[in-house]
ZAMARGU-4260 file (C-alpha; in steps of 0.2 Angstrom, whole numbers, plus 5000, padded with zeros to 4 digits):
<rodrens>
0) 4793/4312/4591 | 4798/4323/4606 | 4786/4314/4619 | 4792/4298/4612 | 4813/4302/4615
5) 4808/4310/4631 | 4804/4291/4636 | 4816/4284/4626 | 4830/4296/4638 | 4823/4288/4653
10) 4828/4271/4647 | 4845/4279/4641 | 4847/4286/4660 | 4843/4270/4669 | 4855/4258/4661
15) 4874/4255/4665 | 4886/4248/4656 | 4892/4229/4652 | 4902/4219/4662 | 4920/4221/4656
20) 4930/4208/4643 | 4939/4206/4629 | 4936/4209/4612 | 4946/4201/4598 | 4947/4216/4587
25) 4963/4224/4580 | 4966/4240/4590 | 4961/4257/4583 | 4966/4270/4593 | 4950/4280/4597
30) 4939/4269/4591 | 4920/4274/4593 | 4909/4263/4604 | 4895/4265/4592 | 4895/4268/4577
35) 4878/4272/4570 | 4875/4266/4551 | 4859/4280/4545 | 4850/4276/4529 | 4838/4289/4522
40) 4827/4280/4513 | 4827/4288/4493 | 4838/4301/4500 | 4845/4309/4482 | 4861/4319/4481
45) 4848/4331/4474 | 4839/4329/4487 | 4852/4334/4502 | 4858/4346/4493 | 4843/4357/4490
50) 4838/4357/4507 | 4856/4359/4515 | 4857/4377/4516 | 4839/4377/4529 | 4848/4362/4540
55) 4849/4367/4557 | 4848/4351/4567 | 4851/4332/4564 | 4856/4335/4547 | 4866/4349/4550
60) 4878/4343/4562 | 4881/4328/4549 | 4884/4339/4536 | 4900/4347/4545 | 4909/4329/4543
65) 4917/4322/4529 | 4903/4325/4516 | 4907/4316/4498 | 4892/4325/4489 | 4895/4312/4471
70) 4892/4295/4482 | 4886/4282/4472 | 4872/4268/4472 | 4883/4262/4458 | 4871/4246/4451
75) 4855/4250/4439 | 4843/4241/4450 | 4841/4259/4462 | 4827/4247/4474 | 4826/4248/4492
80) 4832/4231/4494 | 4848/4230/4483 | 4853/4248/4488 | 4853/4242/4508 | 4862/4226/4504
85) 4877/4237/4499 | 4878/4248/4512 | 4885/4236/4526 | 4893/4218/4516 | 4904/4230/4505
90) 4898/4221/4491 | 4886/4226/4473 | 4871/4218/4472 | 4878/4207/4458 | 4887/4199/4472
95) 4876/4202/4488 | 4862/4190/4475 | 4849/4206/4479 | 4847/4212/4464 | 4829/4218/4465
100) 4814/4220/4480 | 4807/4203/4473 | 4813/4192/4457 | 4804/4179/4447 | 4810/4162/4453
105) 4800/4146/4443 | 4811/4133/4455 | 4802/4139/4470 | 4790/4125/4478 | 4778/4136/4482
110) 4764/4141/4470 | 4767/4158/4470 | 4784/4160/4460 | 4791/4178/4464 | 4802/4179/4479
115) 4804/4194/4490 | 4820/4200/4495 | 4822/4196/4512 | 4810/4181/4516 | 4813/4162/4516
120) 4801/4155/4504 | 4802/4138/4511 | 4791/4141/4525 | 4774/4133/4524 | 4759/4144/4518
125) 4768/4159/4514 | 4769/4170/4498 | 4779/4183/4494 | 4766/4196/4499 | 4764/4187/4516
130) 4778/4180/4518 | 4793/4175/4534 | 4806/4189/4536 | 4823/4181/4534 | 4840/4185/4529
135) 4841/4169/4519 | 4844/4177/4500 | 4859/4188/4506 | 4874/4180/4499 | 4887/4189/4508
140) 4891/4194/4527 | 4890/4210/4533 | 4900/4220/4543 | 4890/4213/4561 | 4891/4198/4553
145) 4911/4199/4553 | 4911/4213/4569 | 4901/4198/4579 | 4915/4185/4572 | 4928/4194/4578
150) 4918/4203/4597 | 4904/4191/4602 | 4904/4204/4616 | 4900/4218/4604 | 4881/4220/4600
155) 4873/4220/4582 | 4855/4231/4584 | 4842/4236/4568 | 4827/4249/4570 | 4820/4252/4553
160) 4805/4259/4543 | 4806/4243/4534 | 4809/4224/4536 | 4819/4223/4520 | 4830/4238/4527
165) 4834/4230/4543 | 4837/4212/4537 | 4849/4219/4523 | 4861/4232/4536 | 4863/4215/4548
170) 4862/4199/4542 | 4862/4185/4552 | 4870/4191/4567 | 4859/4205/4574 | 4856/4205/4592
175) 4839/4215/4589 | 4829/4218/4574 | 4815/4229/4573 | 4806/4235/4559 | 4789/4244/4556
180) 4773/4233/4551 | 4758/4243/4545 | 4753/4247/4563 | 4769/4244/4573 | 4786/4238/4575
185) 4788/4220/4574 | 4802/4208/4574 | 4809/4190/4565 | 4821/4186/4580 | 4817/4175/4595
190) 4821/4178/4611 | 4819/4192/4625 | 4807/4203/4618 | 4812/4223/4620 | 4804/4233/4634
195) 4809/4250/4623 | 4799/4244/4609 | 4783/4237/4618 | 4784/4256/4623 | 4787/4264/4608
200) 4773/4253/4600 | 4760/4259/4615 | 4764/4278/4610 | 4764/4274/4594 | 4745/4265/4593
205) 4739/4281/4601 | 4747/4293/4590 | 4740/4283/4576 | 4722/4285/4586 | 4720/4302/4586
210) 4716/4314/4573 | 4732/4324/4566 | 4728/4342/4561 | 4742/4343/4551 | 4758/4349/4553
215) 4765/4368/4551 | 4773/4373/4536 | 4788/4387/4538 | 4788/4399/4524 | 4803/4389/4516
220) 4790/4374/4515 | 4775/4389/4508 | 4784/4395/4494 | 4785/4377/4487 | 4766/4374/4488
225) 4761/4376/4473 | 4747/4361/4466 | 4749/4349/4453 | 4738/4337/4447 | 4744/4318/4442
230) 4739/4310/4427 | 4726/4298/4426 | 4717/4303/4443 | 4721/4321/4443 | 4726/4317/4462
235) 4732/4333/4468 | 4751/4332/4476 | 4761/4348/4483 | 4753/4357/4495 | 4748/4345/4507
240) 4754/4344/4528 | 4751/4328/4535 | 4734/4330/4540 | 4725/4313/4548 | 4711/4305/4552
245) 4709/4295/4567 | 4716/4276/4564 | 4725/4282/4548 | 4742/4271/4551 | 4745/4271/4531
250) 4744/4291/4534 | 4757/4289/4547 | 4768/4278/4537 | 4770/4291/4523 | 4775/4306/4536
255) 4788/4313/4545 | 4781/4304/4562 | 4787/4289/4555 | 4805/4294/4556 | 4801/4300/4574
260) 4794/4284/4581 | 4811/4274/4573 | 4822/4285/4580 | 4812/4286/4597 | 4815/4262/4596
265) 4833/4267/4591 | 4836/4279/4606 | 4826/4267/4617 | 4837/4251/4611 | 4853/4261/4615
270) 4848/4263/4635 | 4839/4248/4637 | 4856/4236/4630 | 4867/4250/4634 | 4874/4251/4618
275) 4892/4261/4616 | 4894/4259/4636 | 4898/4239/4633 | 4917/4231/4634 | 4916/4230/4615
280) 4912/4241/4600 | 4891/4240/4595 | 4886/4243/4579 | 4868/4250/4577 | 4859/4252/4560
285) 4842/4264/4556 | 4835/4266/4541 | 4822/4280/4540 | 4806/4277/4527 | 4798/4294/4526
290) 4806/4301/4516 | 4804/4286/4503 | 4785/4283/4507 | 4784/4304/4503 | 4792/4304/4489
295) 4785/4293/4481 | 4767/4296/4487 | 4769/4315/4482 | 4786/4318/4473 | 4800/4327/4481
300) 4797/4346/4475 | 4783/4351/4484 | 4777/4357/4502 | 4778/4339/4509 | 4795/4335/4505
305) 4800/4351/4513 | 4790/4346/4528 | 4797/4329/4530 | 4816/4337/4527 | 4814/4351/4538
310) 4808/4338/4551 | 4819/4324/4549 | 4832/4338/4553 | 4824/4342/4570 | 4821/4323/4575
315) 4841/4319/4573 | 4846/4334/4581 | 4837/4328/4596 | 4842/4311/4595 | 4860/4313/4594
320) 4857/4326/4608 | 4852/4313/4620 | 4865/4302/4612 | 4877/4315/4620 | 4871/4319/4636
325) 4870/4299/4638 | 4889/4302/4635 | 4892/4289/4623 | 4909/4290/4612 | 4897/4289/4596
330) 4901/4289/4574 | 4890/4291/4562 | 4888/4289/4544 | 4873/4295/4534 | 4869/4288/4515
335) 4855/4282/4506 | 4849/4266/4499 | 4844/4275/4482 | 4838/4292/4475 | 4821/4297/4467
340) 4816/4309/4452 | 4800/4322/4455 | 4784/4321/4448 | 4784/4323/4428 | 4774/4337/4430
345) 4781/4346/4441 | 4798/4342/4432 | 4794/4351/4417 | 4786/4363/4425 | 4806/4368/4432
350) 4813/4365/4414 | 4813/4346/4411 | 4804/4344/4396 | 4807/4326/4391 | 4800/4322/4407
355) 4784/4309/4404 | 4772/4296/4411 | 4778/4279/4405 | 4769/4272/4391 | 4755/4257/4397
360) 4761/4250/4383 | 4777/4243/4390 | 4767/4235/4405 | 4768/4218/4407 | 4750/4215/4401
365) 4751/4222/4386 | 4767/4216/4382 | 4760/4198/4383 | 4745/4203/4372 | 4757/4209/4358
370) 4767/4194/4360 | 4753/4182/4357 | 4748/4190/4344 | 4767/4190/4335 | 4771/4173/4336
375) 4752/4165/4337 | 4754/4158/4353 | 4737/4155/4365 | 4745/4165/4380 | 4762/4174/4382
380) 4765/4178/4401 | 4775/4191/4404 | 4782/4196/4423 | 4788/4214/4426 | 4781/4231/4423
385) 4788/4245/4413 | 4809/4242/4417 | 4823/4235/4424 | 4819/4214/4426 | 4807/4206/4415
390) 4804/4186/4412 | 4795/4182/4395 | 4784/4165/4393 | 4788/4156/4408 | 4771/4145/4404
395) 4779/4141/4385 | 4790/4127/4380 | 4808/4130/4380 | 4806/4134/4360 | 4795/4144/4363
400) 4802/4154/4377 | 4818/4158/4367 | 4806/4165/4352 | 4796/4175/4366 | 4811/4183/4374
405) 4819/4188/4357 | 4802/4195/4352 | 4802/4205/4367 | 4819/4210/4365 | 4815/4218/4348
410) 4797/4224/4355 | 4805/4235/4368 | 4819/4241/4359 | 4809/4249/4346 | 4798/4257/4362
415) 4803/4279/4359 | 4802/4278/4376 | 4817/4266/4380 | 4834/4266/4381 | 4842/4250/4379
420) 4838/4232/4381 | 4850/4220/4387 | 4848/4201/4388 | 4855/4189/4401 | 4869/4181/4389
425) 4875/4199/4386 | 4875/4206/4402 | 4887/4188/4409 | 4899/4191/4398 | 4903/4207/4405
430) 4916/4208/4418 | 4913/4218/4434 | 4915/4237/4432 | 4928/4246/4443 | 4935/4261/4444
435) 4925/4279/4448 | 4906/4274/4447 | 4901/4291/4438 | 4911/4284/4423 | 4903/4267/4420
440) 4894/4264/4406 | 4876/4260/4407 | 4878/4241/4404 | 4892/4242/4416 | 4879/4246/4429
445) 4865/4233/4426 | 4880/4220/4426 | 4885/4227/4443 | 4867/4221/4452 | 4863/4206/4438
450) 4865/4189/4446 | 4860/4174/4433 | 4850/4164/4443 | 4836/4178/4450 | 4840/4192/4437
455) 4826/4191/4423 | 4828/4188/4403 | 4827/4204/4398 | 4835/4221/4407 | 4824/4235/4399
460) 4831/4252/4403 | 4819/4266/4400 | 4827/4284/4393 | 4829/4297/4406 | 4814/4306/4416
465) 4803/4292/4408 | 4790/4289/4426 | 4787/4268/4428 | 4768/4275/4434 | 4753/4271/4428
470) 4740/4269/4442 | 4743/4287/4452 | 4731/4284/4467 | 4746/4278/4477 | 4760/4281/4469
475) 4766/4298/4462 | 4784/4291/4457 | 4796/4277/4458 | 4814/4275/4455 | 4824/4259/4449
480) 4834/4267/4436 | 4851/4267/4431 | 4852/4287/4429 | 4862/4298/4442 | 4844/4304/4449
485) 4842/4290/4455 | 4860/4284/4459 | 4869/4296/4468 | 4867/4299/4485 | 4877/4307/4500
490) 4889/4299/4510 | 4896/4306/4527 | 4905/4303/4541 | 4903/4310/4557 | 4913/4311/4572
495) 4914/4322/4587 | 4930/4334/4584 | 4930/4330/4566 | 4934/4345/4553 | 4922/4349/4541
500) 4928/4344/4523 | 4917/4344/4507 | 4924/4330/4495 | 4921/4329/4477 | 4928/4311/4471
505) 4914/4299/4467 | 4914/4287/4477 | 4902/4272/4479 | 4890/4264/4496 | 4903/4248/4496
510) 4915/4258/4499 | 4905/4263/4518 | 4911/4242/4525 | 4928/4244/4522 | 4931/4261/4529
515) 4920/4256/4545 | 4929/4240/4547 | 4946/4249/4548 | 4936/4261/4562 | 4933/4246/4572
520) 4948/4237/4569 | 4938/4222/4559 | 4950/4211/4549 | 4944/4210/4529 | 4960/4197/4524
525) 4947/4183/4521 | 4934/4194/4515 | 4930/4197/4497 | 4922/4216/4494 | 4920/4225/4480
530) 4922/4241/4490 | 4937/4250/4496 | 4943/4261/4511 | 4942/4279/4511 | 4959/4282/4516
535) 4955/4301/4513 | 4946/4302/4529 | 4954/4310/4544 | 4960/4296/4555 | 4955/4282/4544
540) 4966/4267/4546 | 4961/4254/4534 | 4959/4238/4539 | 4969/4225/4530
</rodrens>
């Protein structure tokens, strides 16, 4: 990470600024030139909090802003893609229309009928596993969108550890968007290629090369090393550092160099277009994946997730370090797209006893079989695996569909391991929840990120600490539900000279537009949010 922003500070040092114009913004006295949108990928409330205390760096300086520690992905469908689509259009997912990473869509023209978030589907030959990278499915501007409106001079930039990230934070009206593709970062937009990123990509292909011994672990990071073995393949997760084989870029994906190599494009991007130094404000969005692809890959307890904290900590200390000595008049706010829950074993090894494996029988295979048998049918297809979204008989006739989903619906709900069970008709008739996100009920937060045209028949919500894992050779957890583990998430905002406040309210990652756009001066009159300004920040004019 340090040899990579070491190049990306001579790219910083060798750039001057724009040529001077006008930007049709409202006046904001003190306006920041950049303001830095940070996203760490499954960063949990939990999470931050455990690990503030050791923060010395990056994190550290962050955490002596305005910190609301109850910030809230309020919506049930905690996925990468819905949490991102909220953090920059001021919108739920029920609104933004990304209400999952991929939904079930049987009008598509393609054979393959399941739709990735950010693709455009109609593009010849693709599927959604190889698919064209596109904003298309976002229903709703963000806040370059409308910056971009209002300053064409202003500059719209996305350096992210994945496409879906990048696409949601910016839109259609990014002036660069990179984003990392199993080997390197890659991009969807035409045009002038960036030098910083050819770069980045020629350090990173030879950090990818050579063997990685593994990283040191401080005695913080020791005393959580303790080994657990995963159900099923009795993987062993908790003490491991990083260690590589030469040409292992899956290994570097899920490990803290990731977060370096993104924050070494980000720095690059900043010299190279000479952002915060233009005639107008620039708005640039990273999303970090690390800390997502660990957690998930070994939980959050152990010695890697200590690793990866403790150096994501050191790699923004020394990005927003250059960020300063570039003299750049910067803001920053630092959320998450979602949280994550540990390992069950681990879990109830610290007093979580409920804490379980799902059971295979909810997976969608077995689902089908016990349909079929039920109702006498030759094949009852099933899409969706253990929660959240699930479409039932998509191959039946119409009569038959309707007898499949309220089979299914009766099938789950009798499941020990679940919660509730929702259908479409009853989640639309619900209104839109407001008020403080902690207090909504659970329907109240599968209305918030249902949408009735890519949401599936059924919303199956399993109880609390119940794993979605079966197959642990990859994955060690995965979030997606509607409880606080996996909802609530920090919120801060950062700005040189600002005093340190701890904030309690719960507040929601919609409410991050609106309180940016009255930073930078962005009207909302014509805009409809969901979000509102956070007024309780020092300096804060809302925008109206």
């Amino acid at each position: 990470m340090r040899k990579l922003l070491l190049a990306a500070t001579a790219i910083l040092a060798g750039c001057g600024a724009q040529p001077a114009a006008k930007a049709q913004l409202a006046p904001v006295p003190n306006a920041p030139r950049l303001t830095i949108v940070l996203s760490i990928d499954q960063m949990s409330a939990n999470l931050f909090e455990a690990y503030r205390p050791l923060f010395t760096g990056g994190l550290a300086r962050l955490s002596r802003g305005t910190v609301f520690r109850n910030g809230f992905q309020a919506h049930a469908a905690t996925e990468t893609c819905p949490g991102h689509s909220t953090l920059l259009t001021g919108n739920s997912p029920a609104h933004t229309g990304i209400v999952a990473n991929a939904w079930y869509d049987e009008r598509a023209s393609r054979t393959d009928k399941i739709i990735y978030c950010a693709e455009d589907e109609s593009r010849p030959g693709t599927t959604s596993l190889n698919y064209k990278v596109s904003p298309l499915h976002l229903k709703v501007p963000t806040l370059g969108d409308l910056l971009k409106a209002a300053s064409p001079q202003s500059r719209v930039v996305a350096v992210a550890g994945k496409d879906r990230s990048a696409v949601m934070m910016t839109g259609r009206s990014a002036d660069q968007r990179w984003y990392w593709n199993r080997d390197r970062f890659d991009t969807d937009l035409t045009g002038t290629p960036a030098r910083s990123a050819a770069l980045v990509n020629q350090a990173v292909g030879m950090m990818i090369a050579a063997p990685q011994p593994g990283l040191q672990p401080t005695p913080e990071c020791v005393g959580k090393a303790q080994v657990f073995k995963l159900k099923g393949t009795g993987r062993e997760v908790g003490n491991r550092r990083f260690t590589r084989s030469g040409g292992d870029s899956a290994g570097f994906r899920s490990s803290p160099a990731l977060d370096g190599a993104t924050l070494a494009l980000a720095a690059g991007l900043i010299g190279e277009m000479s952002l915060g130094k233009g005639p107008a404000p620039d708005l640039l969005a990273v999303s970090l994946a690390a800390t997502d692809y660990v957690g998930h890959a070994y939980g959050n307890g152990g010695q890697e997730m200590c690793l990866q904290m403790l150096s994501l900590d050191r790699d923004l200390g020394d990005f927003f370090r250059r960020l300063d000595n570039a003299g750049i008049r910067y803001a920053v706010v630092m959320t998450a797209d979602h949280g994550g829950p540990d390992i069950p074993e681990r879990a109830r090894a610290n007093g979580i006893a409920d804490a379980d494996w799902v059971d295979p029988k909810l997976s969608a295979a077995e689902v089908g079989k016990a349909l079929q048998e039920e109702l006498k049918l030759p094949r009852v297809e099933v899409i969706g695996n253990y929660s959240a979204d699930i479409e039932v008989g998509p191959n039946l006739s119409p009569a038959d569909r309707i007898r499949a989903i309220a089979a299914a619906k009766r099938l789950f709900a009798r499941h020990p391991q679940v919660q509730a069970v929702f259908s479409q008709a009853e989640i639309a008739r619900l209104p839109m929840p407001s008020g403080p996100p902690d207090k909504w009920t659970l329907a109240e937060r599968v209305r918030a990120s249902f949408d009735p045209d890519r949401s599936g028949d059924l919303i199956v919500i399993n109880r609390p600490n119940i794993m979605p894992v079966t197959d642990t050779r990859t994955y060690a957890t995965m979030h997606g539900s509607p409880w606080d583990y996996d909802r609530r998430v920090p919120i801060i905002f950062w700005r040189a000279g600002m005093a340190a406040v701890d904030r309690p309210e719960a507040v929601s990652t919609t409410d991050i537009m609106p309180t940016l756009a009255g930073w930078l001066g962005v009207s909302l009159a014509a805009t409809r949010i969901d979000g509102h300004c956070l007024g309780q920040i020092a300096d804060t004019v809302c925008s109206r």
